[in-house]
N, C-alpha and C positions, 0 to 999 in steps of 0.2 A: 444521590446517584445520577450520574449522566441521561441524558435523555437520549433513547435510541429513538428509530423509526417504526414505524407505526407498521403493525403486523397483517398478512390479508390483505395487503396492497401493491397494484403495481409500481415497481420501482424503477425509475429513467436513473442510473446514478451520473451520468454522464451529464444529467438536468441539477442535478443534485447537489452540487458544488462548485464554485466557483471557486478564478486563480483571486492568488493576492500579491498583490506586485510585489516583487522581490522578500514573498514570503512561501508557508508552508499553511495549509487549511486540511484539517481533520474534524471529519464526522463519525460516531460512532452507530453503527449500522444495527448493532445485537452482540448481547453481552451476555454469557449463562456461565456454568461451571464448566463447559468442557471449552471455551474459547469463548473467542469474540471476532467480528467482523467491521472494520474501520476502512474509510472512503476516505480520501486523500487526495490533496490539491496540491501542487509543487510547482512555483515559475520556472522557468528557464535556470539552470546553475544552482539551483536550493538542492538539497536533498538529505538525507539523515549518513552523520560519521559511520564508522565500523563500530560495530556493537555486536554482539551474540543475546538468544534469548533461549530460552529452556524449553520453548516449543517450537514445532514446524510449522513454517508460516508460508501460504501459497500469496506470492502477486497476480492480482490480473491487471492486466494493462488495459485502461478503456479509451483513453485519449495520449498523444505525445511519444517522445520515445525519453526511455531512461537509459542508462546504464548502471547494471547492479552486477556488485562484485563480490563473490560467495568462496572464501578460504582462498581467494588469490586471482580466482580465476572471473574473469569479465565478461560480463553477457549485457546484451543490448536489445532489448524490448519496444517491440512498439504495440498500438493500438492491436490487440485481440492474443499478444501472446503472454504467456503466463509462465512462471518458472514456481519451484518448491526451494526454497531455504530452508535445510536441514536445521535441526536443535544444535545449540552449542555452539555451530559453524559461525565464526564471524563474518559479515556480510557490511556491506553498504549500498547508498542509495545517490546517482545524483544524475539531473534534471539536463539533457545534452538539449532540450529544448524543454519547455511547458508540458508536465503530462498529471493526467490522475492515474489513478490506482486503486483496487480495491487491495484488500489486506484482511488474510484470513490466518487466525491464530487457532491452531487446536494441541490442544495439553494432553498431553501423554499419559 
C-alpha cells in the first residue's frame, strides 16, 4: 500500500513537493473508499493526455499556471483557482509554465 501523509498535521503542500526537470511528481495525500487525494508536480510543457475517469475530480492549483481541457473546452488556472472535472468527461492536463496541483477524486 502506498504511503500517504501523516494525519493531525499541518500540511505546506506547496513545501511538499518538488518540480522534476522535464518530468511529472506525484504524492499521494489519502487514500479510503470514497476517494483519494494526490499532490502533483508538473515542469513547464508536461502534463497528462485526454483521459476520462468514473469519478469527479476537483484541481486546486497551488503554484503555476496550467491549462486543462474538459469535453473540448480550455480553461487556464493559475495559483488559487480550482475547477471540477465532471465523471466520464474527457479532460486533459498541460504545464503552460511549472505548476503543482492538488487532485481530489471522490467516487460516486
Amino acid at each position: 500500500m502506498a504511503k500517504t501523509f501523516e494525519k493531525a498535521t499541518v500540511l505546506n503542500f506547496n513545501e511538499m513537493i518538488d518540480y522534476a526537470q522535464g518530468g511529472v511528481v506525484s504524492k499521494q495525500v489519502l487514500k479510503n473508499s470514497a476517494g483519494n487525494i494526490t499532490l502533483f508536480s508538473f515542469d513547464k510543457h508536461e502534463g497528462l493526455s485526454e483521459h476520462s475517469t468514473p469519478y469527479d475530480a476537483l484541481v486546486e492549483v497551488i503554484e503555476g499556471v496550467v491549462e486543462i481541457t474538459i469535453g473540448g473546452e480550455k480553461f487556464t488556472l493559475s495559483e488559487g483557482d480550482s475547477v471540477i472535472m465532471p465523471a466520464t468527461v474527457p479532460h486533459s492536463l498541460h504545464g503552460v509554465e511549472r505548476f503543482k496541483m492538488l487532485l481530489t477524486m471522490i467516487k460516486g
